[in-house]
KEKE-3310 file (N, C-alpha, C; in steps of 0.2 Angstrom, whole numbers, plus 5000, padded with zeros to 4 digits):
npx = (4979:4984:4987:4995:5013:5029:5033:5021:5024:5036:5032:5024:5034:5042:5033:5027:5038:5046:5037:5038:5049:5052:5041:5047:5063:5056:5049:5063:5068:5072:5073:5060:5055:5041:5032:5026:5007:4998:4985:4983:4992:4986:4974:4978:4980:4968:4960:4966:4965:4950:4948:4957:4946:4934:4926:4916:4921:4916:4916:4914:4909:4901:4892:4897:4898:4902:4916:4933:4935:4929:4935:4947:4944:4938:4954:4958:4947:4951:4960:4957:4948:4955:4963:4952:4948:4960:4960:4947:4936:4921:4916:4905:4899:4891:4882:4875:4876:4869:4875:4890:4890:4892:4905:4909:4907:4916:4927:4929:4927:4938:4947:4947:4949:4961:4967:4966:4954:4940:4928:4923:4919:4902:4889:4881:4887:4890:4878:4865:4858:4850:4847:4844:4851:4848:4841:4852:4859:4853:4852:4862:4867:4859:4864:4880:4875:4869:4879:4888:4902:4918:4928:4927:4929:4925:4928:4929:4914:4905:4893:4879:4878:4889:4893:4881:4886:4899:4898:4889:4897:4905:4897:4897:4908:4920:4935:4938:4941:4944:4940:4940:4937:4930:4931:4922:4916:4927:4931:4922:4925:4935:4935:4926:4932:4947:4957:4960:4960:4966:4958:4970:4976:4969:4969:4979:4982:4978:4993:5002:4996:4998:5011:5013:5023:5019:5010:5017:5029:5022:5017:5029:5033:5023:5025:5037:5034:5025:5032:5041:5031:5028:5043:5042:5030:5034:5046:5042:5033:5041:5048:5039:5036:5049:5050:5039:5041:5054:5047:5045:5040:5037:5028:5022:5033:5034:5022:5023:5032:5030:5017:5023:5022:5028:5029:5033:5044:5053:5053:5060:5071:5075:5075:5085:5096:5097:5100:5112:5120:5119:5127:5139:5143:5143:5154:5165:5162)
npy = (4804:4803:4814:4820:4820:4819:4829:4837:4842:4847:4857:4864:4869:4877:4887:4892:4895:4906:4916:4915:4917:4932:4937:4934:4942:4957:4956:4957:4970:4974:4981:4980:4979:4987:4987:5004:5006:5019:5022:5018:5027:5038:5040:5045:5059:5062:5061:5073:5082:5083:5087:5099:5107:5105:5094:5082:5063:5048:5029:5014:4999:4992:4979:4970:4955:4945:4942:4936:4948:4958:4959:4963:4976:4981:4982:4994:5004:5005:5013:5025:5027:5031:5041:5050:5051:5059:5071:5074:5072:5073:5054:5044:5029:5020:5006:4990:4976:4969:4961:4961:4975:4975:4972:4981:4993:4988:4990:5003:5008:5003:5010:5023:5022:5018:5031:5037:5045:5040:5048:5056:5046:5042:5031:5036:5038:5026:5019:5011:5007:4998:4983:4978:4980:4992:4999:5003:5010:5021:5027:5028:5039:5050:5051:5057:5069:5076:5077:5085:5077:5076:5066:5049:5034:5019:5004:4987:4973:4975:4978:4980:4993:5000:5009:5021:5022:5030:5038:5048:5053:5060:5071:5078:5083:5074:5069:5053:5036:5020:5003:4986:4967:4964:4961:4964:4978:4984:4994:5003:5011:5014:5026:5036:5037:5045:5039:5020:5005:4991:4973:4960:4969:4976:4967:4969:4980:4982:4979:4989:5002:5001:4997:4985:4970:4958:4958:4966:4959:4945:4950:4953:4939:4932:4938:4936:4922:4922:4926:4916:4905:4910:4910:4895:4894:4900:4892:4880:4882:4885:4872:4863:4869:4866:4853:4850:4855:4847:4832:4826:4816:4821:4821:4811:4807:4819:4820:4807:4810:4821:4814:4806:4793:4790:4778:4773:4781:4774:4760:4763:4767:4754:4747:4754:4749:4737:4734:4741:4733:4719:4723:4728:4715:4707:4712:4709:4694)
npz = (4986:4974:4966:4971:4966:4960:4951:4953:4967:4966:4959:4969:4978:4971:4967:4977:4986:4982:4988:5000:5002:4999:5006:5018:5020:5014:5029:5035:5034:5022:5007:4994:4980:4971:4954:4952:4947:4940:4941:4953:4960:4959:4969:4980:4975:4971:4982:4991:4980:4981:4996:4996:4989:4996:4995:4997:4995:4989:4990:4980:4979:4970:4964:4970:4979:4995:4991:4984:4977:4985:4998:4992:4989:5001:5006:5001:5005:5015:5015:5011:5020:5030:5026:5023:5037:5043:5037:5039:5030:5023:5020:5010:5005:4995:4994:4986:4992:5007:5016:5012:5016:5030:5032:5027:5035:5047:5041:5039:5053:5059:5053:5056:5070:5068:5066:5076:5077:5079:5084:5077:5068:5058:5056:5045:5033:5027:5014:5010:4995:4985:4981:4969:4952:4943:4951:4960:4955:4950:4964:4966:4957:4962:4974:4971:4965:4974:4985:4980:4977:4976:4972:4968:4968:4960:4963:4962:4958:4941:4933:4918:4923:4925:4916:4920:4933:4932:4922:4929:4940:4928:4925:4937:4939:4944:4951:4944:4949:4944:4947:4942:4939:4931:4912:4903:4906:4906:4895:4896:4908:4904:4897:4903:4915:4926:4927:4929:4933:4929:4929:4935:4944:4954:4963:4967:4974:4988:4992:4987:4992:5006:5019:5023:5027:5022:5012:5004:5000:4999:4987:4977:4976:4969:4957:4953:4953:4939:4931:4929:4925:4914:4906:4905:4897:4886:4883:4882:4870:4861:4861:4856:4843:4838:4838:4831:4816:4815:4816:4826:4839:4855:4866:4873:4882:4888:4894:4901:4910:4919:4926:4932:4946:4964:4967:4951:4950:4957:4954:4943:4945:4953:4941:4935:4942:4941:4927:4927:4936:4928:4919:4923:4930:4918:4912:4918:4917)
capx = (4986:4986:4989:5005:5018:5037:5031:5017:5029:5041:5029:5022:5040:5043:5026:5025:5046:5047:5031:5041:5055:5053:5039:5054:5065:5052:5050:5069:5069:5073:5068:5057:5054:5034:5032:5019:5003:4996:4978:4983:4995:4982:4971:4978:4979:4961:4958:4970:4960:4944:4952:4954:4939:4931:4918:4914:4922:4915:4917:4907:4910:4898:4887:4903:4896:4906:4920:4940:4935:4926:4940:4954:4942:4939:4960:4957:4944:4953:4965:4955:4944:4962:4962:4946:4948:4965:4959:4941:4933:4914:4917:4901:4901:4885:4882:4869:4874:4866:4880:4896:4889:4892:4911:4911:4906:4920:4932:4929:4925:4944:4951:4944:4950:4968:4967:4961:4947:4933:4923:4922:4916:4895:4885:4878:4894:4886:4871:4862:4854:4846:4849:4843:4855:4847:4839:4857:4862:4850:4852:4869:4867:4857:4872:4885:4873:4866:4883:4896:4906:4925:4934:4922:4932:4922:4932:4923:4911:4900:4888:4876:4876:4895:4892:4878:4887:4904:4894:4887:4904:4909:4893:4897:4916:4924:4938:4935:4945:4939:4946:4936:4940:4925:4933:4917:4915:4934:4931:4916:4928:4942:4932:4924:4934:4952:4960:4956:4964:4964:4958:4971:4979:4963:4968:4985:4980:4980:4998:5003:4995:5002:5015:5011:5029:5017:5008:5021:5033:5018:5014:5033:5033:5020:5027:5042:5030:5022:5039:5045:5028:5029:5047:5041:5027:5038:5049:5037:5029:5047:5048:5033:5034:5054:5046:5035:5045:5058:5043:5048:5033:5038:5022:5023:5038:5031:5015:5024:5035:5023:5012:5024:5021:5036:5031:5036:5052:5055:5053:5064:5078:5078:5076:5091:5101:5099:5103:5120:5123:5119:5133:5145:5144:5145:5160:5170:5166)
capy = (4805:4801:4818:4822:4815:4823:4835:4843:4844:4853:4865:4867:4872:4883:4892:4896:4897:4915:4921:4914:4919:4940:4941:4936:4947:4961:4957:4959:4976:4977:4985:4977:4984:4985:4993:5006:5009:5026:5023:5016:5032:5044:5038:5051:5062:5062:5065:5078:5089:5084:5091:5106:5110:5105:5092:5075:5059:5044:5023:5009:4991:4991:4973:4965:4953:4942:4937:4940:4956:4964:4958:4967:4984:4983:4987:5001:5008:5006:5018:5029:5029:5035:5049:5054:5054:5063:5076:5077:5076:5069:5049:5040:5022:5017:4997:4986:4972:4970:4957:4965:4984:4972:4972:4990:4995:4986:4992:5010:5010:4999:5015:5029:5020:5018:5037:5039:5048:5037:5053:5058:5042:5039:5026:5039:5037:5019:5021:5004:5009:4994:4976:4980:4982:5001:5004:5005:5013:5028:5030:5033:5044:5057:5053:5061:5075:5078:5078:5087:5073:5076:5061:5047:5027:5014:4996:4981:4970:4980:4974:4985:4998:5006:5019:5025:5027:5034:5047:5052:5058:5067:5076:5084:5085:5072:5065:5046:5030:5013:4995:4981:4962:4962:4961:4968:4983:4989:4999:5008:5015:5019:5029:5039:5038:5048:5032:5014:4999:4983:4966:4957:4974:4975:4963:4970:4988:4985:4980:4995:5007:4998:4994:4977:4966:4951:4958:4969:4950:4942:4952:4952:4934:4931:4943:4930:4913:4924:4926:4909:4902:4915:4907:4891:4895:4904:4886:4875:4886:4884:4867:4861:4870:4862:4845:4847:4855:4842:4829:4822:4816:4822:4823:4806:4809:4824:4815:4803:4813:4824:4808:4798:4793:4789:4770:4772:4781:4769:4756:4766:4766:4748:4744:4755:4748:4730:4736:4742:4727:4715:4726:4724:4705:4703:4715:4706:4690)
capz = (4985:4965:4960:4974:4960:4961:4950:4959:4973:4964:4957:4975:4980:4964:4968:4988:4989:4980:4990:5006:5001:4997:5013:5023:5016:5018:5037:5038:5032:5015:5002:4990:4973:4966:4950:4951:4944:4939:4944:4961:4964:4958:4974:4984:4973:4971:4989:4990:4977:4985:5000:4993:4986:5001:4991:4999:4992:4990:4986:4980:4976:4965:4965:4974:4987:5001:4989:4985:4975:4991:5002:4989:4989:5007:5007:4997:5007:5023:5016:5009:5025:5036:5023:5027:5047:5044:5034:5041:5025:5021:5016:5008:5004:4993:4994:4985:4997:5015:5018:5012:5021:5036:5032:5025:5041:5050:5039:5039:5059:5060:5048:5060:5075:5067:5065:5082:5073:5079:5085:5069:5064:5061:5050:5039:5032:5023:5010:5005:4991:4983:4979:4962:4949:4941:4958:4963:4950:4951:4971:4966:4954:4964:4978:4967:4964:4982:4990:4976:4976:4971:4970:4965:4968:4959:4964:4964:4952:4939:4925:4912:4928:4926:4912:4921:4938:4929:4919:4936:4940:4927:4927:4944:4940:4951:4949:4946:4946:4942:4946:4940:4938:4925:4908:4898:4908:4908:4890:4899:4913:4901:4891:4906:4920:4925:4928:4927:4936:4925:4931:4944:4948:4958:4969:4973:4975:4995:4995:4986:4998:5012:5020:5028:5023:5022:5005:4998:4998:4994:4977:4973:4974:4964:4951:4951:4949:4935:4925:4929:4920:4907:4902:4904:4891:4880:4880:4878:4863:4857:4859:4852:4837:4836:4838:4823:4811:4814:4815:4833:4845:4863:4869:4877:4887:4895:4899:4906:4917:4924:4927:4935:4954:4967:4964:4945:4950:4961:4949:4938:4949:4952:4936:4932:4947:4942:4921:4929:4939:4923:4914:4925:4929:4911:4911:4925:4915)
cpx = (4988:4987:4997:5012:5022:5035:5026:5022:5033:5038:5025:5030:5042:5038:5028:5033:5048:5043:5036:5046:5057:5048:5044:5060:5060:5052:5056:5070:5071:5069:5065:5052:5046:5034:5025:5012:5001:4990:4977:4987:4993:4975:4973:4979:4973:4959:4961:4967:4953:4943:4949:4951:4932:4924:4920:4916:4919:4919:4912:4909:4906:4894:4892:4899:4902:4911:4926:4938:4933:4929:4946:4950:4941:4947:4961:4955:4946:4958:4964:4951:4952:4964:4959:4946:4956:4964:4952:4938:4927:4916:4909:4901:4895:4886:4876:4869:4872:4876:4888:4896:4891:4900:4914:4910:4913:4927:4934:4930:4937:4949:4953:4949:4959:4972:4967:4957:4941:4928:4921:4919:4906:4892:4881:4881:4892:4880:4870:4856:4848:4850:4848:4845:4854:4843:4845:4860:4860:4849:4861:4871:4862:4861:4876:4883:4872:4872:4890:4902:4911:4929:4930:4929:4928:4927:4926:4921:4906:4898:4888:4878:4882:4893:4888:4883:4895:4900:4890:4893:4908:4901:4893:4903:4921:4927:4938:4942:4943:4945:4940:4940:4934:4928:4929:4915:4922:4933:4927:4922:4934:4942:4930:4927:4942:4959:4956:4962:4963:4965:4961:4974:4977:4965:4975:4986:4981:4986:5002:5001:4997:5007:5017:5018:5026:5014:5013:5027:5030:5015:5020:5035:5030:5020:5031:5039:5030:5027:5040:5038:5026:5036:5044:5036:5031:5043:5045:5034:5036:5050:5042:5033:5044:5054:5042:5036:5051:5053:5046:5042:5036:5033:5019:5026:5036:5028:5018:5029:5033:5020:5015:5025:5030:5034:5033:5044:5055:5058:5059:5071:5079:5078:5085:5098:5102:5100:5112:5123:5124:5126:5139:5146:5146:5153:5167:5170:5168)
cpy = (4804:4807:4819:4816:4822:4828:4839:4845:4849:4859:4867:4874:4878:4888:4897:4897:4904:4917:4920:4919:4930:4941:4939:4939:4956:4962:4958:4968:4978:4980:4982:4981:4982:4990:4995:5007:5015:5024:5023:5022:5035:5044:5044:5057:5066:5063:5072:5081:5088:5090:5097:5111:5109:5102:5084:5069:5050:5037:5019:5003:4988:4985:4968:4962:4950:4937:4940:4945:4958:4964:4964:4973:4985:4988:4993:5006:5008:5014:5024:5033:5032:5042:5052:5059:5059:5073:5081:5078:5071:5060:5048:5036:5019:5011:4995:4981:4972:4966:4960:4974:4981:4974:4978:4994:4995:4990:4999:5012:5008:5006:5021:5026:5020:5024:5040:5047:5046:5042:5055:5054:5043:5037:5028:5040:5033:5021:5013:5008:5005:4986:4975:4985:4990:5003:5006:5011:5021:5033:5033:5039:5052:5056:5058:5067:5081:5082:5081:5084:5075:5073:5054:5040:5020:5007:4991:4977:4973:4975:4981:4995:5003:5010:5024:5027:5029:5041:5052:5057:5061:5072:5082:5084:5080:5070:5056:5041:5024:5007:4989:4972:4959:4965:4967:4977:4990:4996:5006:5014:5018:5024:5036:5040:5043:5044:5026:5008:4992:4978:4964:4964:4976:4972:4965:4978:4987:4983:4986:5001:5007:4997:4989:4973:4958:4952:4964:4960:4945:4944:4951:4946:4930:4933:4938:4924:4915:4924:4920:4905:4906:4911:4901:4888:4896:4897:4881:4878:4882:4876:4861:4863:4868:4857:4845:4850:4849:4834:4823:4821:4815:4823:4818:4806:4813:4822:4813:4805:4817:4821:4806:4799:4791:4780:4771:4776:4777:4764:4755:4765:4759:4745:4745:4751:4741:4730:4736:4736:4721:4718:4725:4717:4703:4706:4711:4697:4689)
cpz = (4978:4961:4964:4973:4962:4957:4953:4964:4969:4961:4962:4977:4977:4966:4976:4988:4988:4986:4996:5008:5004:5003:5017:5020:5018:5025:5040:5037:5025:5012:4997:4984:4971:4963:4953:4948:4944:4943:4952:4964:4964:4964:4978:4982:4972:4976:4992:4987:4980:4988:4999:4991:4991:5000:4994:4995:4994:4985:4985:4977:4972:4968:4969:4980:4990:4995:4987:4982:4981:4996:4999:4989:4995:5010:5003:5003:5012:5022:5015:5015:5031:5032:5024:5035:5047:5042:5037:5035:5026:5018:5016:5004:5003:4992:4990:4987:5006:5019:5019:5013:5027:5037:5031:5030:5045:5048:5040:5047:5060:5058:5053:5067:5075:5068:5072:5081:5073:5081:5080:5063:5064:5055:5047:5035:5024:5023:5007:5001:4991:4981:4971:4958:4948:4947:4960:4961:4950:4957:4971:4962:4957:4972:4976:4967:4971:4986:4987:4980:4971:4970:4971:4966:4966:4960:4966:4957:4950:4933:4921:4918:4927:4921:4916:4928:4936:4927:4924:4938:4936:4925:4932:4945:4944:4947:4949:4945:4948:4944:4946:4936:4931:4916:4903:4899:4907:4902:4891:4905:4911:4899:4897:4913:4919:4923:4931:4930:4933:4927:4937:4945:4952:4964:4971:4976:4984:4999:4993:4989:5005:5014:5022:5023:5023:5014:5003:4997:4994:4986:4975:4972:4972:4958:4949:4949:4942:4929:4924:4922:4915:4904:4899:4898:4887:4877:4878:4871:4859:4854:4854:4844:4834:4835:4830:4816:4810:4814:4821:4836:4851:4868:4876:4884:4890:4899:4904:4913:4923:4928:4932:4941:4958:4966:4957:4944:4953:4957:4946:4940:4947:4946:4931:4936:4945:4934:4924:4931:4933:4920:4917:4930:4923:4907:4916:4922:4908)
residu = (UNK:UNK:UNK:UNK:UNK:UNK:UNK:UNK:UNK:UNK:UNK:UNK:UNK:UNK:UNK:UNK:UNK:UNK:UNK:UNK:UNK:UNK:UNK:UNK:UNK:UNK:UNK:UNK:UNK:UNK:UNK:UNK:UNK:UNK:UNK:UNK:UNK:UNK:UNK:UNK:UNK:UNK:UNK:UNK:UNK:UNK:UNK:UNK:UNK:UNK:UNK:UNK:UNK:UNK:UNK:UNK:UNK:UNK:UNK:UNK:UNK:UNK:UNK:UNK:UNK:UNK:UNK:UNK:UNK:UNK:UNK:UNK:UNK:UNK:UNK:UNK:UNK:UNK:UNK:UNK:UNK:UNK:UNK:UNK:UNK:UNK:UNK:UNK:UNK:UNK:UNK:UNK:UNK:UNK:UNK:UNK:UNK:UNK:UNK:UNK:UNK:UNK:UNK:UNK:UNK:UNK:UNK:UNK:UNK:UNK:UNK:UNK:UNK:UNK:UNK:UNK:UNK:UNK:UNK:UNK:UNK:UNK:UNK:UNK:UNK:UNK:UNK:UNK:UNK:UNK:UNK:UNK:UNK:UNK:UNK:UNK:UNK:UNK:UNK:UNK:UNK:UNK:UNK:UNK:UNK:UNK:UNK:UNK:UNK:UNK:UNK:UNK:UNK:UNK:UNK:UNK:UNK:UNK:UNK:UNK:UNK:UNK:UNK:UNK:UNK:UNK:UNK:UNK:UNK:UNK:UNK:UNK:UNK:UNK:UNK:UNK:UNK:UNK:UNK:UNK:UNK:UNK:UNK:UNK:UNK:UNK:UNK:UNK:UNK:UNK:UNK:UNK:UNK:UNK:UNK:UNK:UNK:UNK:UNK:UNK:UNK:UNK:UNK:UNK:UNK:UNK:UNK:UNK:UNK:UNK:UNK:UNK:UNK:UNK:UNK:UNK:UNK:UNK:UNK:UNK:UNK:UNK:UNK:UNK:UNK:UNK:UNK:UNK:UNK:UNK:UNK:UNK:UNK:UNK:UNK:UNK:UNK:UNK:UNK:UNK:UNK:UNK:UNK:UNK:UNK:UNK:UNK:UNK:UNK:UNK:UNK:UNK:UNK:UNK:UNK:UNK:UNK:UNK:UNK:UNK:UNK:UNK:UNK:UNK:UNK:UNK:UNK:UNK:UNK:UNK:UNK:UNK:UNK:UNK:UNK:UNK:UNK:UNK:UNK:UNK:UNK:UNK:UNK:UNK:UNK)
# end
């Protein structure tokens, strides 16, 4: 219990009350503003010309094993997989993990059944490639070709591997679009993809295609932490560098307000309470 100090508390409250707040809200009916992304509205766009052209679309999570990336593409592919069964189009879902195919499965089977389109479902659906990075990489690269793939969804975690499986798809024309929580890779899907999803937008891409008033609440009340501690930066900036042109050290006081336990405000109090009292005994005599 030496870190649950009055200020952690209040930046518990601060934190989880928006998020509380706007998913109730949400679940009453309101409407609840998320700005959009392009990459994440061009998703159906993308299955829509597939469609059209009557060419197979697939996804991949790239080397994503059992972690919140492959949770946050899972809702992607949920949505993408009720495209499919609405439409009746070809899905193919290349994996390098055994573990997260276990989940890809479920999700896709979960999608079909929403649709009641399970007849339509069958596990040739899901391709394990390889567990090794360019063995992956290469199994996917004669996918793309095999099966004229028109709408190509790379989300997930990628290494050295993403240019090769991006330039897979613009070899056979797909339309592609990339989301990647891997910093280093983003410049590669910029460069070769139609669109590109940057970092945490990844992880709220499945309240945007959803309706669920538990994460659309939940994204816009983490929109609101994110401002509140964007201000709180921007003051602190501010105050630091008004401290040290004026040559003030506040640095202490912070600490110590931060720091301080409910014994030290206790303290505080009674120390203030028996100050007051000393002041007025000496006022009365």
């Amino acid at each position: 219990m030496e870190h649950a100090t009055p200020a952690v508390l209040a930046l518990i409250v601060i934190f989880v009350g928006p998020v509380l707040y706007f998913i109730h809200r949400a679940k009453g009916g309101h409407s609840i503003f998320v700005r959009r992304i392009p990459g994440i509205d061009a998703i159906d766009d993308s299955i829509g010309r597939s469609v059209e052209l009557g060419r197979s679309i697939s996804f991949t999570s790239g080397l994503s094993g059992v972690t919140p990336t492959l949770y946050a593409c899972l809702g992607v592919l949920h949505h993408i997989a009720r495209k499919t069964a609405i439409f009746r189009s070809k899905l193919f879902v290349p994996s390098s993990d055994p573990e997260s195919l276990v989940l890809t499965d479920a999700t896709i089977q979960s999608a079909y059944r929403a649709e009641n389109r399970y007849g339509s479902y069958h596990p040739g659906m899901l391709r394990f490639l390889s567990e090794e990075q360019f063995a992956f990489a290469s199994g996917y690269q004669g996918l793309m070709h095999r099966e004229n793939v028109g709408a190509a969804f790379l989300f997930g975690r990628f290494a050295a591997e993403s240019l090769i499986l991006a330039e897979s798809g613009q070899q056979v024309g797909a339309v592609q679009v990339a989301a990647t929580t891997s910093a280093e890779q983003v410049p590669f899907f910029l460069v070769s993809c139609d669109y590109t999803v940057i970092g945490e937008e990844l992880f709220a891409a499945g309240a945007y295609l959803s309706d669920d008033p538990v994460q659309t609440g939940s994204l816009r009340g983490q929109d609101f932490v994110k401002s509140f501690i964007l201000i709180l930066i921007l003051i602190g900036v501010a105050q630091a560098t008004f401290n040290t042109v004026m040559g003030v050290d506040s640095g202490s006081i912070v600490k110590d307000t931060i720091s301080a336990t409910w014994s030290d405000l206790a303290s505080e109090e009674a120390a203030s309470k028996e100050k007051q009292n000393a002041e007025e005994g000496g006022s009365d005599a």
